[in-house]
C-alpha positions in Angstrom: -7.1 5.4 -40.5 -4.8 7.3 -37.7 -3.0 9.9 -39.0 0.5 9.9 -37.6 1.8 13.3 -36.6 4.6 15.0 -38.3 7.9 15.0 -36.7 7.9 18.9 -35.1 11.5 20.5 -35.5 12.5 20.0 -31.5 15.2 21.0 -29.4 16.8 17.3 -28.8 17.4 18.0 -32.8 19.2 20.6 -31.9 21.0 19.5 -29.0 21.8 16.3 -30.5 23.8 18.2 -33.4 25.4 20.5 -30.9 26.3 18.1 -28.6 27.5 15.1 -31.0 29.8 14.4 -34.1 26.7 13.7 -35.9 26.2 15.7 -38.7 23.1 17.6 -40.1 22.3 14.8 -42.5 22.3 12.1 -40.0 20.1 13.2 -38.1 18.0 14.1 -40.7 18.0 10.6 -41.8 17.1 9.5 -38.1 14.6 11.9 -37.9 13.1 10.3 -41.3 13.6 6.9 -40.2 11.8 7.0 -36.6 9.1 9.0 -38.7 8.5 5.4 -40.3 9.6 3.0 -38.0 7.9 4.3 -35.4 4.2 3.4 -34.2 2.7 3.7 -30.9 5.1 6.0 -28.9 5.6 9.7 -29.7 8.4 9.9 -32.1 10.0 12.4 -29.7 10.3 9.9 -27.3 11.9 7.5 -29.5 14.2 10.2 -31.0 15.5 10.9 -27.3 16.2 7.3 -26.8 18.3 6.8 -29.9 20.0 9.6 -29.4 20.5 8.4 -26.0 21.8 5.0 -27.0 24.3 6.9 -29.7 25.9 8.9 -26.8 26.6 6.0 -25.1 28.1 4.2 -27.5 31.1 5.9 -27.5 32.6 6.0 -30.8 29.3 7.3 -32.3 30.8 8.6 -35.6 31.3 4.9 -36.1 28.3 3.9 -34.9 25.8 5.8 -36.7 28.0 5.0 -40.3 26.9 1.2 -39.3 23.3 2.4 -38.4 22.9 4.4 -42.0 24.3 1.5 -44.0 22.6 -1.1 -42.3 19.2 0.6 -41.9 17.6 -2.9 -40.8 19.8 -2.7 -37.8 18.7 1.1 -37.2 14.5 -0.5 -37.5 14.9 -2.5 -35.3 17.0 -0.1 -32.9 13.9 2.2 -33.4 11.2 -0.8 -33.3 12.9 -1.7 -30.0 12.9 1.6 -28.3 8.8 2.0 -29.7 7.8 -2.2 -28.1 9.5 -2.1 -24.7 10.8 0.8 -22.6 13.0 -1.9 -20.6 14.7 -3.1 -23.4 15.7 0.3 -24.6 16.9 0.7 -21.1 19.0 -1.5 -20.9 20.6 -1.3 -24.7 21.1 2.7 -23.5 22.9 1.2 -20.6 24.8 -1.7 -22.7 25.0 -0.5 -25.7 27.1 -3.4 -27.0 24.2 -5.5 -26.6 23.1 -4.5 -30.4 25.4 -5.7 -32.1 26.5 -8.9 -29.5 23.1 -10.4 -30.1 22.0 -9.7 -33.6 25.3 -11.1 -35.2 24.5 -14.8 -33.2 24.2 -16.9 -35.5 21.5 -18.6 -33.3 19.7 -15.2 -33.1 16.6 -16.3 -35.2 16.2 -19.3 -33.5 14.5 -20.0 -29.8 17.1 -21.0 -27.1 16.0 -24.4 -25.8 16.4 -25.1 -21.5 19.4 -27.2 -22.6 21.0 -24.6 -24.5 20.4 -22.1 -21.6 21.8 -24.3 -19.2 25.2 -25.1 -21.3 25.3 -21.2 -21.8 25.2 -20.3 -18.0 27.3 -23.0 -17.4 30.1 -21.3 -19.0 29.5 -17.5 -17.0 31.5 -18.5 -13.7 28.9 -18.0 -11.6 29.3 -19.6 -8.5 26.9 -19.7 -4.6 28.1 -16.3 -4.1 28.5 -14.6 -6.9 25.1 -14.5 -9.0 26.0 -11.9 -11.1 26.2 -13.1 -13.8 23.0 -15.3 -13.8 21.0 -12.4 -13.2 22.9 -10.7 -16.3 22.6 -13.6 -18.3 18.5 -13.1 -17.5 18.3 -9.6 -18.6 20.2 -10.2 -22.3 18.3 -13.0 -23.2 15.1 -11.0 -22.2 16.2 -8.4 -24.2 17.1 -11.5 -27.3 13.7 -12.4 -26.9 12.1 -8.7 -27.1 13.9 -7.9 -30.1 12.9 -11.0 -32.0 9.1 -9.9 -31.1 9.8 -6.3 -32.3 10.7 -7.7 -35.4 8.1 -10.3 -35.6 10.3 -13.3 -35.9 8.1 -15.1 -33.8 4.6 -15.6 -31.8 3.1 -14.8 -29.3 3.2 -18.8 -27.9 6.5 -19.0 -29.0 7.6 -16.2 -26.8 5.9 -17.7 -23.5 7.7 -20.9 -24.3 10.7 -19.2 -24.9 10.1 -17.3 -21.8 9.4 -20.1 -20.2 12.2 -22.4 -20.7 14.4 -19.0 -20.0 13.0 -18.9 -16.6 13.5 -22.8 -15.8 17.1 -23.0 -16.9 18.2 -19.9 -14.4 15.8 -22.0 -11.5 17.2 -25.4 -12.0 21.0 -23.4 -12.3 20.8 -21.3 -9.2 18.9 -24.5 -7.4 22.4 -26.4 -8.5 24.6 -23.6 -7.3 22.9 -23.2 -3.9 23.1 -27.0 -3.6 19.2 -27.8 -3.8 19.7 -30.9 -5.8 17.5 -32.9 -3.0 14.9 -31.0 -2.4 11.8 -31.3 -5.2 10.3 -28.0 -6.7 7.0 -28.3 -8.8 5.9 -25.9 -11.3 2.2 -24.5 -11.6 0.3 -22.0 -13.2 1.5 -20.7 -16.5 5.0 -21.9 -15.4 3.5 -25.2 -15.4 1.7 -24.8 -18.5 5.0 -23.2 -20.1 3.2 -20.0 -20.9 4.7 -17.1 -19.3 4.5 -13.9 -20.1 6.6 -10.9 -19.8 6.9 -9.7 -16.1 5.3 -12.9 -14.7 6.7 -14.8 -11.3 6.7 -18.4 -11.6 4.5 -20.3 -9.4 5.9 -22.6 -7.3 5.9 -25.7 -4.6 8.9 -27.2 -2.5 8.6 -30.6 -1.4 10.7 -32.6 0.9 12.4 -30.9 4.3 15.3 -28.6 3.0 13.6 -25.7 4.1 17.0 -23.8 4.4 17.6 -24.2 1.0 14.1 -23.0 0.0 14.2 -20.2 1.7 17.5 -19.3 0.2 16.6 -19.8 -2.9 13.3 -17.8 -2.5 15.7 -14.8 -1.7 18.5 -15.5 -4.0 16.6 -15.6 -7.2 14.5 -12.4 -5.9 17.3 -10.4 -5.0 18.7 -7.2 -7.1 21.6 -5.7 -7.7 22.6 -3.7 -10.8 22.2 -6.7 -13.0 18.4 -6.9 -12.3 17.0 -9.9 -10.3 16.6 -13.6 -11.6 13.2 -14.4 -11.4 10.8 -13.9 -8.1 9.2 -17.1 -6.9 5.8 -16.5 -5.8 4.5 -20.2 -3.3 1.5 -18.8 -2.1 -0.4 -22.1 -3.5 1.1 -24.2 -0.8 -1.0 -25.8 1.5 -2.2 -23.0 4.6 -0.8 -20.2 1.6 1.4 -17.7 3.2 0.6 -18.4 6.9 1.6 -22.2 6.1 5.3 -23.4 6.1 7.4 -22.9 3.1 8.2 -26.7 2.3 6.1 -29.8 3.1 6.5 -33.2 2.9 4.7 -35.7 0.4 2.3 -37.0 2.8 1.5 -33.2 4.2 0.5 -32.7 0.8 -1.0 -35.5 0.4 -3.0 -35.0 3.3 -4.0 -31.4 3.3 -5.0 -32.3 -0.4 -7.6 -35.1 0.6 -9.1 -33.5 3.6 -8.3 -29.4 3.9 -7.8 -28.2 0.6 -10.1 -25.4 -0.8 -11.7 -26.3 -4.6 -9.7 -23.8 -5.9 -6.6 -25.1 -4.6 -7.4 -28.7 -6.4 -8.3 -26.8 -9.3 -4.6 -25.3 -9.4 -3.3 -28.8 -10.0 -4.5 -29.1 -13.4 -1.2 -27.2 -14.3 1.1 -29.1 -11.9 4.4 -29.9 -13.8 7.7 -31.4 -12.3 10.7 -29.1 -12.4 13.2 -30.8 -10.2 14.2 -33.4 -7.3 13.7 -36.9 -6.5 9.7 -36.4 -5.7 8.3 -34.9 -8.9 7.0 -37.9 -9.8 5.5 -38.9 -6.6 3.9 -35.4 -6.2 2.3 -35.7 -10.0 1.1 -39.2 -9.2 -0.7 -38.1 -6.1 -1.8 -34.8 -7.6 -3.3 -36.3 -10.2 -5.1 -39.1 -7.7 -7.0 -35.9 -5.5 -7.5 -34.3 -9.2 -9.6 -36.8 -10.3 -11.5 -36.9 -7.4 -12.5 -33.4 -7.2 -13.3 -33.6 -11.5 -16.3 -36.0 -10.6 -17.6 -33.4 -7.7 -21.2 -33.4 -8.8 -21.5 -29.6 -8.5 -17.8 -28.8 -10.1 -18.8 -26.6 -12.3 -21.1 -24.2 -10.1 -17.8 -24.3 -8.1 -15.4 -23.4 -10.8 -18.0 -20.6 -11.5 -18.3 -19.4 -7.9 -14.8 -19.3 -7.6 -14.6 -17.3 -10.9 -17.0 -14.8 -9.1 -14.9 -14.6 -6.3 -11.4 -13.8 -8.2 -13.6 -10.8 -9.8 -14.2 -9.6 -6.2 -11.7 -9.7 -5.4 -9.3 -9.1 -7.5 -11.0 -7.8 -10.5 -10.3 -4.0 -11.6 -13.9 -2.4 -10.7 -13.8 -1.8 -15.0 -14.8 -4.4 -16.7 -14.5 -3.3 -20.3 -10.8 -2.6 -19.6 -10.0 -5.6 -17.2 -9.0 -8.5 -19.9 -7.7 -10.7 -16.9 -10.4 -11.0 -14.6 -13.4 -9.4 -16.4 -16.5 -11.2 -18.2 -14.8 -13.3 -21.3 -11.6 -12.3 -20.3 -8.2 -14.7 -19.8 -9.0 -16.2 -16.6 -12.4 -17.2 -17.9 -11.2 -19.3 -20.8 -8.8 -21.1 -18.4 -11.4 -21.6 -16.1 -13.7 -23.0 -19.0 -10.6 -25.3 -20.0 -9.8 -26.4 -16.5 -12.9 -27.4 -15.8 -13.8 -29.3 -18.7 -9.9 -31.3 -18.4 -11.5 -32.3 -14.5 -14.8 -33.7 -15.9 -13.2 -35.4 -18.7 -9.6 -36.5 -16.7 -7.5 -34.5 -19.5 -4.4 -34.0 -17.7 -2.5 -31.1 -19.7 -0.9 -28.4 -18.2 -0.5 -26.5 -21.1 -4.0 -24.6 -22.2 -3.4 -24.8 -26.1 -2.4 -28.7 -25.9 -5.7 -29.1 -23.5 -7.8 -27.5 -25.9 -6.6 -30.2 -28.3 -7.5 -32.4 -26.7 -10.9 -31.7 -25.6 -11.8 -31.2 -29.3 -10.4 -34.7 -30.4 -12.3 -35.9 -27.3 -15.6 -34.4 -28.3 -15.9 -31.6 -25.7 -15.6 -29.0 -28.1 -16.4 -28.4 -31.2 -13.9 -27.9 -34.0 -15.7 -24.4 -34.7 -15.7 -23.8 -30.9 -12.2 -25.0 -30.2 -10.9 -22.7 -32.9 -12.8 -19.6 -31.7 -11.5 -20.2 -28.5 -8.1 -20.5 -29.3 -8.3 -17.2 -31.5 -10.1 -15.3 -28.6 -7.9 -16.3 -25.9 -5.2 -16.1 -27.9 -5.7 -12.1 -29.1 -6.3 -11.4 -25.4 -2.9 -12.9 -24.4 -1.1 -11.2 -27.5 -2.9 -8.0 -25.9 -1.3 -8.8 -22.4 2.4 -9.9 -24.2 2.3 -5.9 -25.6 1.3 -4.5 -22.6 3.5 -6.1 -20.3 6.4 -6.2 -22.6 6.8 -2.3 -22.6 8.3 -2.3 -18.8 8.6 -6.0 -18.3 5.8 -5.7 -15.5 2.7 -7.5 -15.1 -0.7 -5.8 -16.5 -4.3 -6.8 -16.7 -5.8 -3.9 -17.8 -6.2 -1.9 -20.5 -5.0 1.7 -20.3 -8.1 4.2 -19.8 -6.3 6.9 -21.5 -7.8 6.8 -25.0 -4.5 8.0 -26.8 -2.9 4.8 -24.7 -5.7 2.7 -26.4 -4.7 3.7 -29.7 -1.0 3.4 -29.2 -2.0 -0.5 -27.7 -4.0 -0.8 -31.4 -1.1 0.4 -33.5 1.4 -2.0 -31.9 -0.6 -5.0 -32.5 -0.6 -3.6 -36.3 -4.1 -2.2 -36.5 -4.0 1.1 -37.6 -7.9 1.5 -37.8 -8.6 2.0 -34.1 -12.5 0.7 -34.5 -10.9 -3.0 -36.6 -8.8 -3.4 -33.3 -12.0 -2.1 -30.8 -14.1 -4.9 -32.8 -11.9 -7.6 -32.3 -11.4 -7.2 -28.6 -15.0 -7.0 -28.3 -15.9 -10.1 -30.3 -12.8 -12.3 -28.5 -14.2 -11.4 -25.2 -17.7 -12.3 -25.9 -16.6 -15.4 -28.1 -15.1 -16.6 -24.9 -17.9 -15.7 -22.4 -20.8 -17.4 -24.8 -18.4 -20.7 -24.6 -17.7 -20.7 -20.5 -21.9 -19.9 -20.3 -22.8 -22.6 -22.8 -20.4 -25.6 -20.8 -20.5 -24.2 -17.3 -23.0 -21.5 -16.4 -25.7 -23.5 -18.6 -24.8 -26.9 -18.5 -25.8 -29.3 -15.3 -23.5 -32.2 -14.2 
């Protein structure tokens, strides 16, 4: 078992008593209840940030009354500040946020596109004034955070709830910068509606409204004091960066048939309409060069040689740490899924629904479907905790031993060697799967 330090008398203590209306036994009581709220960040730390958030609440006599008779309220205060430095942030910076979301009625419940939409609706926002879009963006970030601290939901409930977050502020700036006409599609984990904390969603424009791409590229990326709305990343266009930003159907079309790399084929497997008057064209045709490539007869030594590459090239030199790239790590058990859904012609962009449904078609086993789906899943609960603590993308795990352990304790294992077992068995689970249907099996 880790031992948890005791809480050393410290000089924020002091200052906080000197500096506040609080009184001796309050902070006492705080001090006791980060002492056992508290679990991967140094209790110090935490301390300073809820002293933090009581200065700038103003009326803290008040305030800290509410916290010591509602000591759920002051968990998950404490809970929050321990799971994800920018949400503590920005409760410090908004402290009315605490109270504003928790009493929602709605607040146990996932926010559907719909309800997103008709909720932005309702802000005021207009073309030039996207304020409060990128404010409504941060608070519901912050809804969603606080719901994980507390565990009211999982891991694959967060990414969708991410997810559908995401598309709502896209299709309602889109509206507001009159895009209407020109088609976006949706791929990657946006496609699959599985995005994580800090992720950019992966887009293509099709049609000829390039102005209104390009504006929309820079509005949604754009920062003020509010934050940003999301970045769009369309790299996975046709020529990637050096190509032009929108393309027509039959540019697609074409590049697909003739120029396209294997990889860039591959990417389809998560295509997903979003909006305008060609999604369904673009699906249609995507899945037409999709199927194609799936009956390549050396598909899966190309899946595999483009695995190789990505860990090249993109891989963290430390594969015991790099989850993402490394042997048996996320991108692996995609890979494995991907290429199995070409072979077969499964089109799902979502991984957990394709893994479905290659175990009701026979490709898997129902032992080898579930250990997937309990390997891949840990490693992605792994990434959620990572990237959740400053909203930021991360694929690899801390080398700092004490970082490790602080990782372990958040996920709820407080034997360091249970957690180091699991991660260990997950990522070798999933890298005896991709060798036994790819690296071992011949088309």
């Amino acid at each position: 078992m880790i031992k948890k330090p005791p809480l050393k008398p410290s000089r924020i203590l002091r200052e906080a008593r000197e500096a506040s209306t609080l009184r001796r036994a309050h902070v006492r009581y705080l001090a006791s209840c980060v002492r056992s709220c508290s679990s991967g960040s140094p209790r110090l730390q935490i301390l300073n940030q809820v002293v933090r958030f009581v200065e700038a609440y103003g009326l803290r006599s008040l305030l800290f009354e509410l916290l010591v008779t509602n000591p759920k309220l002051l968990e998950l205060l404490v809970k929050t500040f321990d799971a994800s430095r920018f949400a503590g942030d920005l409760l410090i910076r908004h402290p009315q946020l605490l109270e504003e979301i928790t009493r929602d009625p709605a607040f146990y419940k996932p926010r559907s596109i719909d309800e997103n939409l008709r909720r932005l609706d309702s802000l005021g926002a207009n073309a030039g004034n996207l304020d409060p879009v990128r404010a409504y963006r941060s608070r519901q970030l912050l809804r969603i955070v606080l719901r994980d601290a507390l565990g009211l939901t999982n891991p694959v409930a967060v990414f969708k709830e991410l997810s559908d977050l995401a598309e709502a502020c896209l299709l309602f700036t889109t509206r507001l910068r009159g895009g209407e006409q020109m088609t976006i599609i949706a791929l990657g984990k946006f496609g699959g509606r599985e995005i994580s904390y800090g992720a950019d969603l992966d887009v293509l424009f099709v049609g000829d409204d390039v102005r209104s791409a390009q504006n929309l590229v820079v509005a949604m990326a754009q920062p003020t004091a509010e934050g940003n709305i999301w970045v769009l990343d369309a790299r996975l266009r046709p020529e990637g960066e050096k190509g032009p930003l929108v393309c027509s159907l039959e540019t697609y079309q074409s590049y697909y048939a003739g120029r396209a790399q294997p990889w860039e084929l591959q990417a389809l497997t998560r295509a997903r309409g979003v909006t305008g008057p060609l999604q369904s064209e673009f699906i249609e045709m995507a899945k037409h060069v999709w199927r194609d490539a799936g009956q390549h007869v050396d598909l899966r030594a190309r899946i595999d040689n483009m695995l190789e590459r990505i860990r090249r090239d993109r891989g963290s030199g430390s594969d015991s740490l790099d989850f993402k790239t490394g042997f048996g790590g996320i991108i692996e058990a995609e890979f494995l899924v991907q290429a199995l859904q070409m072979r077969e012609n499964i089109w799902e962009p979502n991984w957990e629904r394709a893994v479905d449904l290659l175990r009701e078609r026979g490709c898997l086993t129902e032992s080898g479907a579930d250990k997937l789906r309990n390997a891949y899943g840990f490693l992605r609960r792994c990434e959620a905790v990572l990237r959740r603590y400053d909203n930021k993308s991360v694929s690899v795990f801390p080398s700092d031993p004490n970082e490790q352990r602080k990782l372990a304790i958040r996920l709820g294992y407080e034997e360091f060697d249970a957690f180091r077992e699991r991660y260990v068995d997950a990522r070798e689970s999933i890298h005896a799967l991709y060798d036994r249907h790819i690296k071992d099996a011949s088309d």
